[in-house]
C-alpha positions as a printed Julia matrix, in Angstrom:
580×3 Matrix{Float64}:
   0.0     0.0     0.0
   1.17    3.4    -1.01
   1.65    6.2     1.59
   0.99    9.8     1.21
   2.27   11.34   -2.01
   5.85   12.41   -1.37
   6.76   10.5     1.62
   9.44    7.67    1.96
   8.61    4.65    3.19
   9.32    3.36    6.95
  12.58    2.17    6.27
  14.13    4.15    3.84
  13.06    7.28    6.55
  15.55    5.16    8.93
  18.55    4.76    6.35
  17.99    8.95    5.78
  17.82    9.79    9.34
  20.74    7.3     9.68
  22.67    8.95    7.39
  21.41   12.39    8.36
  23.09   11.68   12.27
  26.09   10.39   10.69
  26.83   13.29    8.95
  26.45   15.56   11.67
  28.54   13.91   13.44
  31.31   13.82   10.88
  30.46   17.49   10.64
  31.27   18.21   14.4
  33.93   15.75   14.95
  35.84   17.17   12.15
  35.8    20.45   13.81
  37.4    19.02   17.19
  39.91   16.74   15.38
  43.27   17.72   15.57
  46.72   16.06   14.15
  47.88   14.23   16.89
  51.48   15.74   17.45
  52.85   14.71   20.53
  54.85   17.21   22.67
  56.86   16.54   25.36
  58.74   18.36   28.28
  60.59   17.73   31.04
  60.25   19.65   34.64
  61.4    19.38   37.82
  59.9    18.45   41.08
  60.04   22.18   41.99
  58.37   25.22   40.78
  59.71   27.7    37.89
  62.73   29.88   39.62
  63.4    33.15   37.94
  66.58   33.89   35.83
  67.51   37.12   37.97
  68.21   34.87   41.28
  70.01   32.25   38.73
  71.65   34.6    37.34
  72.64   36.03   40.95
  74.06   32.11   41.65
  76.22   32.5    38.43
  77.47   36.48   39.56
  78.48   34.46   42.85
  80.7    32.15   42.17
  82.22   34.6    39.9
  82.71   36.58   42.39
  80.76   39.45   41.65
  77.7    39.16   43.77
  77.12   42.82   45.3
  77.82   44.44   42.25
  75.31   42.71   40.58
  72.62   42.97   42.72
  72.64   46.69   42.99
  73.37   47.09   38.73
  70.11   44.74   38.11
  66.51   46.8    37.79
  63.97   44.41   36.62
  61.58   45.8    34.01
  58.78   47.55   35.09
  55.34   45.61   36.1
  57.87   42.05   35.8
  58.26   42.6    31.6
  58.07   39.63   29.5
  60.8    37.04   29.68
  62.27   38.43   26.89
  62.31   41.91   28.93
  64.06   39.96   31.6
  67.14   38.82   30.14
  67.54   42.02   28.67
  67.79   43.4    31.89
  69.87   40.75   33.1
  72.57   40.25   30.02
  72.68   44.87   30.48
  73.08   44.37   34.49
  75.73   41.58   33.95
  77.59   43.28   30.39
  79.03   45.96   32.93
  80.59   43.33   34.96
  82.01   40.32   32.57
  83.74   39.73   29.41
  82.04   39.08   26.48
  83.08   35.29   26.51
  81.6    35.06   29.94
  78.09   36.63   29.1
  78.23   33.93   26.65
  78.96   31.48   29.25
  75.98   32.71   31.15
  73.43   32.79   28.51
  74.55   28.51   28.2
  73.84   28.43   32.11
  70.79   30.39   31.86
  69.74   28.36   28.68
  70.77   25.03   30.89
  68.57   26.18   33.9
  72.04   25.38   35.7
  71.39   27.11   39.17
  67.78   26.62   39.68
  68.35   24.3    42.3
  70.19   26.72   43.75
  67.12   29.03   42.72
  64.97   26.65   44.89
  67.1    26.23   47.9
  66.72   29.76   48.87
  62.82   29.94   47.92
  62.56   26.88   50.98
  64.87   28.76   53.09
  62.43   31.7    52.75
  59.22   29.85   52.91
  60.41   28.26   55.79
  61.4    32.09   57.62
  58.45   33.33   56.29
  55.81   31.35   58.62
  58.18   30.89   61.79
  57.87   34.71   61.67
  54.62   34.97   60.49
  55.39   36.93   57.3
  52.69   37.11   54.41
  53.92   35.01   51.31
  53.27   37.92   48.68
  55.37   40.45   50.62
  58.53   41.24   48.28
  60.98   42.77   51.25
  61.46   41.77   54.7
  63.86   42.4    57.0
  64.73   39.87   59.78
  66.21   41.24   62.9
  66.76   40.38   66.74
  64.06   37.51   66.11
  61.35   39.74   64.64
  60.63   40.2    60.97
  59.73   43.61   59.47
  57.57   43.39   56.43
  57.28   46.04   53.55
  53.17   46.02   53.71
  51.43   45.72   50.28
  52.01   48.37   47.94
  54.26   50.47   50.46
  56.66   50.85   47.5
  60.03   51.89   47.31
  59.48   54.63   50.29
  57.8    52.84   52.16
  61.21   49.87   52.17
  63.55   52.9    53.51
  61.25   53.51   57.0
  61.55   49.49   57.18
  64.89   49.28   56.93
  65.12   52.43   59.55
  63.25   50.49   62.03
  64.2    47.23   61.83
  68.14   49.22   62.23
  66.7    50.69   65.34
  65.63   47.0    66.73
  68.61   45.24   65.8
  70.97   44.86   69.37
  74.48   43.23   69.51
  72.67   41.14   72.58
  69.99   40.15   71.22
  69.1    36.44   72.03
  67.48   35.59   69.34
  69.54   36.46   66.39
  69.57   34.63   63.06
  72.31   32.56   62.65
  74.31   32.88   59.3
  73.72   29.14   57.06
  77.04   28.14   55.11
  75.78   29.89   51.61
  74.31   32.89   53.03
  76.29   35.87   51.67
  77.67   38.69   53.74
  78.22   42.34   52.65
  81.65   43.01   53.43
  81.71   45.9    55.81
  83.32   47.34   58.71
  84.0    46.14   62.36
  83.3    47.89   65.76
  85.94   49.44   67.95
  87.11   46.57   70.42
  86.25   43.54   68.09
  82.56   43.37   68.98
  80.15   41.67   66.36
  77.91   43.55   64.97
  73.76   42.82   65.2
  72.87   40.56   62.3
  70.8    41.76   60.05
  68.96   39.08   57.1
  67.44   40.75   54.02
  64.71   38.77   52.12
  63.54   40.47   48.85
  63.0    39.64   45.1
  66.59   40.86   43.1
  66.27   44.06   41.24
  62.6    45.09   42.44
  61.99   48.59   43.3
  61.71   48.27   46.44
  65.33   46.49   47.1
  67.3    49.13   46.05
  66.43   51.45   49.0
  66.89   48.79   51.3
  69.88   47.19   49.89
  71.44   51.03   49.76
  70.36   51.88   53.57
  71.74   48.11   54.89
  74.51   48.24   53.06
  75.82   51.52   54.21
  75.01   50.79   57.68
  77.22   47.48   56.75
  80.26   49.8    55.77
  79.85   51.77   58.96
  79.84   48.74   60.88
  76.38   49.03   62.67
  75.34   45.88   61.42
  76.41   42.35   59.69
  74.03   42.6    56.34
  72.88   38.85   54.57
  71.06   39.13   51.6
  68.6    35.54   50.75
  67.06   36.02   47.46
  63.31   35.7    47.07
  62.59   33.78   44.12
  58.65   33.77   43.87
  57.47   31.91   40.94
  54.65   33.24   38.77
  51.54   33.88   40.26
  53.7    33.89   43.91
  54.52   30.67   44.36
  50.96   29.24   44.66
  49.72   26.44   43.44
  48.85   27.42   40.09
  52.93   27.93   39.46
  54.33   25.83   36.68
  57.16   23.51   37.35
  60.4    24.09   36.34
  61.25   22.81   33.13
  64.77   21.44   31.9
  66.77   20.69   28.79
  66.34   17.13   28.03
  69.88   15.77   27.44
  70.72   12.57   28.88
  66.54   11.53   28.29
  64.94    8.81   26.68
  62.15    9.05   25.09
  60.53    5.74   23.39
  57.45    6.03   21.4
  55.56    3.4    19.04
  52.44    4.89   17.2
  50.18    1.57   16.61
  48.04    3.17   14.4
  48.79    2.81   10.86
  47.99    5.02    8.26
  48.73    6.03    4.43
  49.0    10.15    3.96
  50.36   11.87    1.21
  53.09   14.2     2.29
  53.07   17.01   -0.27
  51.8    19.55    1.93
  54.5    19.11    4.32
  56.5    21.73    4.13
  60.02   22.38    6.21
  61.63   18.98    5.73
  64.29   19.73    3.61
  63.83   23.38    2.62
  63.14   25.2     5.64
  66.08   24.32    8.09
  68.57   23.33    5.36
  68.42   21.09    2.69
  69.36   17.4     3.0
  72.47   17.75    1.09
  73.99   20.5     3.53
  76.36   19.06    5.24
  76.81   22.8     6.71
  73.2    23.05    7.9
  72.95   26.14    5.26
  71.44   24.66    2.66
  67.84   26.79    2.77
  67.39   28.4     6.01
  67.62   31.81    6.99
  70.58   30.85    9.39
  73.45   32.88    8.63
  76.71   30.5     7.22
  78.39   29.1     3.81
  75.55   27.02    1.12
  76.8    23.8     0.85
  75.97   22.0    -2.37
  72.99   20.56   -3.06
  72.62   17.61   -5.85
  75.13   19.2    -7.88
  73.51   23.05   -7.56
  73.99   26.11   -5.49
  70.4    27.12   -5.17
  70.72   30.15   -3.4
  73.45   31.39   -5.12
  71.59   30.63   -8.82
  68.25   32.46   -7.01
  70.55   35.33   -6.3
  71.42   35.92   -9.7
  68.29   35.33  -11.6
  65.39   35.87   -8.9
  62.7    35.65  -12.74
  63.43   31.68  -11.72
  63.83   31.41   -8.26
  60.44   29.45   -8.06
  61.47   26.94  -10.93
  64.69   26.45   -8.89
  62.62   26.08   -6.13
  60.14   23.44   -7.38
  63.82   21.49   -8.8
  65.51   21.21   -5.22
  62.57   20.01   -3.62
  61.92   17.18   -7.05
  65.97   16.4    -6.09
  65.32   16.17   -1.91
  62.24   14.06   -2.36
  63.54   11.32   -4.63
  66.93   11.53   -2.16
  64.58   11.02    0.92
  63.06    8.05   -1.03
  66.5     6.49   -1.43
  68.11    6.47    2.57
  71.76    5.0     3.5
  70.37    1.47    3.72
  70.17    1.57   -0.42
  73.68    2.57   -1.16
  76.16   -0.57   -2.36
  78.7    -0.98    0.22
  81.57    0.4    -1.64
  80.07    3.45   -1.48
  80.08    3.4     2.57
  83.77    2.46    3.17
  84.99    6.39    2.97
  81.36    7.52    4.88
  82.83    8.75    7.31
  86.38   10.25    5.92
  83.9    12.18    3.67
  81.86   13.69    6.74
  84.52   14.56    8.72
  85.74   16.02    5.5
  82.46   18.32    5.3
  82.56   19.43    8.63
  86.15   20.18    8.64
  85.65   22.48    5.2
  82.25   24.37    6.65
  82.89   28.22    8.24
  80.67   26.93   10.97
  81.76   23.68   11.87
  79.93   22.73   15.25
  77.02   23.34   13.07
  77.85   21.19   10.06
  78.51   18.76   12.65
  75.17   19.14   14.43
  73.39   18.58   11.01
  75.44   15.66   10.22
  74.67   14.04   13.4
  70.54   14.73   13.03
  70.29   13.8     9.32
  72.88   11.51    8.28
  70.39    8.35    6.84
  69.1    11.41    4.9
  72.58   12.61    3.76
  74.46    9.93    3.68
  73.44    9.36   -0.16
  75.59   13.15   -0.45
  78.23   12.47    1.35
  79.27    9.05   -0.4
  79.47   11.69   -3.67
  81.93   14.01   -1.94
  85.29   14.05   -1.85
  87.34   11.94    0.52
  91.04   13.3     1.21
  93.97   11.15    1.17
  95.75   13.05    3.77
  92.65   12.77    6.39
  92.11    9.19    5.83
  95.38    8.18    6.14
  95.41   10.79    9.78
  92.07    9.02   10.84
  94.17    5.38   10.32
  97.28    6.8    11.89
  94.97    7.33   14.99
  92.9     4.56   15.25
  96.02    2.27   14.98
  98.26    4.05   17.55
  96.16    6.1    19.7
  92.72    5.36   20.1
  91.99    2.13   18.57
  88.99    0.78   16.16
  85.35    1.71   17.38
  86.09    4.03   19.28
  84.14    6.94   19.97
  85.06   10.39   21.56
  84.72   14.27   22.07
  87.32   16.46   23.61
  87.49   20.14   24.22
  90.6    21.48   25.06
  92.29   17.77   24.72
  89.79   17.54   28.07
  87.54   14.36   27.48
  83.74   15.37   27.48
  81.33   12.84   28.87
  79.05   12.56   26.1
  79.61    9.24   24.72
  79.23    6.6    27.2
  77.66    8.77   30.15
  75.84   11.35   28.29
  76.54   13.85   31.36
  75.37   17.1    31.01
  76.24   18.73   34.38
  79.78   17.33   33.56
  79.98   18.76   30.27
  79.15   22.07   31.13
  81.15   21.86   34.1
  84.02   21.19   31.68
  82.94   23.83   29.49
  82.8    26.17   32.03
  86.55   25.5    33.95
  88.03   26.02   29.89
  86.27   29.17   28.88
  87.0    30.68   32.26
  90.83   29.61   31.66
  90.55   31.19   28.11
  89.13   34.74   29.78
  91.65   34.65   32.09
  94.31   34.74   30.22
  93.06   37.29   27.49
  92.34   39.27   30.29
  96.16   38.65   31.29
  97.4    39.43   27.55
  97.74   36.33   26.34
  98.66   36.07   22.79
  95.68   34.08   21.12
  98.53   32.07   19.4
  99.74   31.29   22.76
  96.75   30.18   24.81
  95.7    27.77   21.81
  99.51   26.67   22.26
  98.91   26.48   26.15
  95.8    24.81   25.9
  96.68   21.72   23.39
  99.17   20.97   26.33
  98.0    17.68   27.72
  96.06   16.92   30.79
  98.07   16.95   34.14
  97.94   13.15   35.51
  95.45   12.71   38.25
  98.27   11.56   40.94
 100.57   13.63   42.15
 104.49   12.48   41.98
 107.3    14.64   43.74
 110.85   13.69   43.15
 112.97   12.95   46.36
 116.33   13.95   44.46
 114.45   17.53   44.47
 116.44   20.36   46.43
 113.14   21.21   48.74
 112.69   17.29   50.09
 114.89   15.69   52.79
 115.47   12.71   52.65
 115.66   10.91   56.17
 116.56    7.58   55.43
 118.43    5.29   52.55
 117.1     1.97   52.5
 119.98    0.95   50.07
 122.89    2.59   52.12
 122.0     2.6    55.97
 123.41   -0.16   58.5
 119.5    -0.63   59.74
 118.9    -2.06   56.28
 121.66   -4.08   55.26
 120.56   -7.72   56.84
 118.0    -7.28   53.97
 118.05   -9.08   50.83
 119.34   -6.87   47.74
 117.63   -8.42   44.66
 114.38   -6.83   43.38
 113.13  -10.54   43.26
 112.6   -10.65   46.79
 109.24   -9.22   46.38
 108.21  -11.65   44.5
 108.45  -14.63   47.04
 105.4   -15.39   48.75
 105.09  -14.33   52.26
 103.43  -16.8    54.96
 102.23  -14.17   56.76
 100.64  -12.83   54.19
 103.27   -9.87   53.8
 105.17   -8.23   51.25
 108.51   -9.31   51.41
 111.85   -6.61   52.06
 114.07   -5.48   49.95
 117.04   -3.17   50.22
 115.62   -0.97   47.86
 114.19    2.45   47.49
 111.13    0.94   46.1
 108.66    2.93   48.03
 108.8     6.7    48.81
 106.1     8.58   51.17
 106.96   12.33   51.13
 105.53   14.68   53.84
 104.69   18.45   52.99
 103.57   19.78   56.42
 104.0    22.56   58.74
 105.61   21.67   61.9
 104.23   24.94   63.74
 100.86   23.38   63.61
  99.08   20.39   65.66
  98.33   18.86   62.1
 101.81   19.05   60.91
 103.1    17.6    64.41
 100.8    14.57   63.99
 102.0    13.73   60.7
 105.26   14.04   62.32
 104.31   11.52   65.08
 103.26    9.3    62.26
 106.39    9.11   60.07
 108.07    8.38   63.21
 106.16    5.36   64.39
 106.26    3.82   60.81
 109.95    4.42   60.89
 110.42    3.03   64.33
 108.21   -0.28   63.35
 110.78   -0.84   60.15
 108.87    0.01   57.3
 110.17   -0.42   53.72
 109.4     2.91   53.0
 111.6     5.66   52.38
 110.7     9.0    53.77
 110.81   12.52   53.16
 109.8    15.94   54.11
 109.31   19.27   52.78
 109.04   21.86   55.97
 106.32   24.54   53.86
 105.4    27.17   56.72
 101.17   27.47   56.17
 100.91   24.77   54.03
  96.89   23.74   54.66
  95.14   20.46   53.36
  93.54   23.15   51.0
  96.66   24.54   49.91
  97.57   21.05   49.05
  94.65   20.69   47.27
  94.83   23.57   44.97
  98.36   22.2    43.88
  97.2    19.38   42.69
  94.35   20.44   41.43
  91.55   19.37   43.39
  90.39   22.61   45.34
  87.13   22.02   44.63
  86.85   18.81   46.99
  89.51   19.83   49.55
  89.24   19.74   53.31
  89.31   23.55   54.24
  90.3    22.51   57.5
  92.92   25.8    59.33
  96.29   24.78   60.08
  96.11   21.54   58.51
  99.38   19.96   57.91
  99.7    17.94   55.04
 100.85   14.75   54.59
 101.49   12.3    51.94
 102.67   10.88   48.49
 104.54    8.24   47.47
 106.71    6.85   44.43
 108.81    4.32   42.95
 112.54    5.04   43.43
């Protein structure tokens, strides 16, 4: 039976309205779709620190702490990030060479000292309620047990009358006085007639505010006077003051691992995706220069210059344009696992080749390292010198050996093969550059200090002659009467011992030499020492170099190890040893 005149029947209605709610549905899930990209970043456990207290950490250890803190104004209402290292790099220009503002900007870039960053947020959080100070005040004085606080929008008049009164409350006697923590740093000011401390003063506030420079100027004059001890704790507050809406603190991700399988499978045509060889150089630049706007050489490309030819005759810059990226895509096609294998015996002469010929060649190298499946196929067309082949033998036969795998600076190894260490490389980093500005700064011919540092690497034990002037010698294991019932052949310390000693010799096979100060209690115990080994017959030979102040620290620095010395005063110092 027929329905009404224009009307579908029952179940072709369904299959419409079926099709009807499919569509609209493919209408509004196409509008929420997005390409799934995946981004990742790694953080901290701690919340973002600002660059004007890491920056303070790096001032610090350069020595240059004070001067810094009263040359950096932050931009006004905080500024943009971008606003903020501007600040910082004009604050810090004043105060370093250019070579270490580069250094910093690597730090800064690193995120280096935001533990450090983080340390003194705690240390302030932690003040902040035992003295019952608000968490959004910026400046804060602690004195005699009480904390002054700059109230809310005081400003920067309103941080002079705090420092006045918390000056006025601060009393050499006072029982509760803050107690100075091993990193806290202290103006360096006057003393008091008769050798009385000082009151301790502790200044809390956010580097390069507008209210710190009043107080910073009023405690640090009453520092020079000598009224007062002045600390200054940076107050790193994160955005949004520290609360829990601040992000974490993210980090550069070298030494990370990042494993990712996409199980869904899908066939896309990749015309439209632009940037893969044209954008940040072209997958025959070696140099990285191929098609960027990075500044640097232009590497051939499939037998062309592009840029150059687009130069010259800009009517056919797009044809030339449309070529290179014909020539990239049927190279991407064809990866290193195509090429024959005589064609991958000189692979790598003919990189190292590329990167030694390119104006830039950390960034050739960086290119290489990203993209070589890609430009491998390039490279095996390339030239491969006789003369750095037969080099690259020459070392692999007599120095280093086959396989193996490296990066120096300096002739300094860089952990970067086997540990992938970051703090360690820009540790190492750090120690060379500073050695290079050092000795600019001395004069230093530049043909010089790349002379002085190609010289190898000290040896990490320390040897000291005893046929040297400074040592004396107490006792001749080959000459003296106490000696002589002793065998003479080396041999004898070979024979096996029942007691489960080394056998003697009358030889000056072993040498302990002592570099003390016998003025000291140290020095006097190291003296008791050599004495009761020489009393109980040891095989040793000993010596001693009398060095009035010599410290464990001293010792230290000699031998290049200051960094994990014992700063203990007065220590003697003791030790050695060698094969005569």
């Amino acid at each position: 039976r027929r329905g009404q005149r224009g009307a579908l029947p029952p179940q072709h209605s369904a299959v419409a309205s079926m099709a009807a709610l499919l569509f609209a549905l493919a209408a509004a899930g196409a509008e929420t779709l997005r390409p799934k990209n995946i981004d990742i970043s790694l953080t901290a456990r701690w919340d973002e620190t600002p660059l004007s207290v890491e920056s303070a950490e790096f001032m610090a250890d350069e020595g240059l702490f004070w001067d810094y803190a009263a040359a950096l104004h932050e931009p006004e209402g905080g500024g943009s990030d971008q606003e903020v290292l501007a600040a910082i790099e004009a604050a810090a220009a004043g105060l370093l060479s250019p070579l270490r503002l580069r250094l910093l900007r690597v730090l800064l870039s690193a995120h280096v000292f935001s533990p450090r960053a983080a340390m003194w947020r705690q240390i302030a959080a932690t003040d902040a309620a035992t003295l019952g100070v608000s968490g959004t005040s910026e400046v804060w004085v602690r004195a005699c047990g009480r904390a002054h606080a700059l109230p809310d929008g005081a400003g920067a008049d309103g941080a002079a009358d705090l420092v006045a009164a918390a000056l006025s409350a601060a009393r050499a006697d006072c029982p509760q006085e803050a107690e100075l923590l091993s990193v806290d740093r202290v103006f360096p000011g006057g003393s008091r007639a008769g050798g009385e401390a000082p009151p301790l003063l502790v200044l809390y506030a956010r580097l390069g505010s507008a209210a710190f420079h009043p107080a910073h100027d009023a405690l640090s004059r009453a520092a020079a006077d000598g009224r007062v001890r002045y600390a200054l704790r940076p107050l790193p507050q994160a955005p949004g003051g520290g609360g829990g809406g601040a992000q974490r603190q993210t980090l550069q991700g070298y030494g990370v691992q990042l494993a990712i399988k996409n199980m869904e499978y899908k066939a896309m045509d990749d015309k439209d995706l632009g940037g893969i060889d044209g954008g940040d150089g072209g997958d025959g630049d070696g140099g990285g220069d191929g098609g960027g706007d990075e500044e640097g050489e232009e590497a051939e490309e499939h037998g062309f210059y592009f840029r150059s030819l687009a130069a010259r005759a800009p009517e056919v810059a797009d044809a030339l344009g449309a070529l290179r990226e014909e020539l990239a895509a049927a190279d991407a096609s064809h990866d290193a696992s195509e090429l024959k294998v005589w064609a991958l015996q000189d692979l790598g002469v003919q990189a190292a080749a590329r990167v030694l010929a390119a104006k830039q060649p950390l960034r050739a190298l960086r290119d290489l390292c990203q993209n070589f499946p890609f430009l491998a196929r390039g490279l095996s067309k390339g030239p491969a010198p006789r003369e750095l082949a037969l080099e690259v033998d020459r070392l692999q036969q007599t120095v280093w050996g086959s396989s193996f795998s490296g990066a120096f600076l300096n002739g300094r190894p860089l952990p970067l093969v086997e540990t992938n260490d970051l703090a360690g490389l820009l540790t190492t980093m750090t120690r060379e550059m500073r050695t290079v500005d050092e000795l600019q700064t001395a004069g230093v011919p530049p043909l010089a200090i790349r002379a002085m540092l190609s010289l190898p690497a000290a040896p990490a034990s320390l040897r000291v002659s005893a046929r040297h002037p400074a040592v004396v010698v107490l006792n001749d294991i080959g000459r003296d009467r106490k000696y002589a019932r002793w065998p003479p052949s080396v041999k004898e310390l070979l024979r096996p011992n029942p007691w489960g000693q080394i056998s003697f010799c009358r030889k000056n096979v072993f040498t302990m030499v002592f570099v003390l100060d016998p003025a000291t209690g140290d020095g006097q115990a190291v003296l008791g020492y050599l004495v009761d080994l020489h009393a109980q017959g040891a095989p040793i030979r000993f010596g001693i170099v009398l060095a009035p102040g010599a410290t464990r620290r001293a010792a230290a620095d000699a031998a290049g190890g200051a960094d994990g010395a014992d700063g203990a005063d007065g220590a003697g110092g003791g030790g050695g040893g060698g094969g005569g």
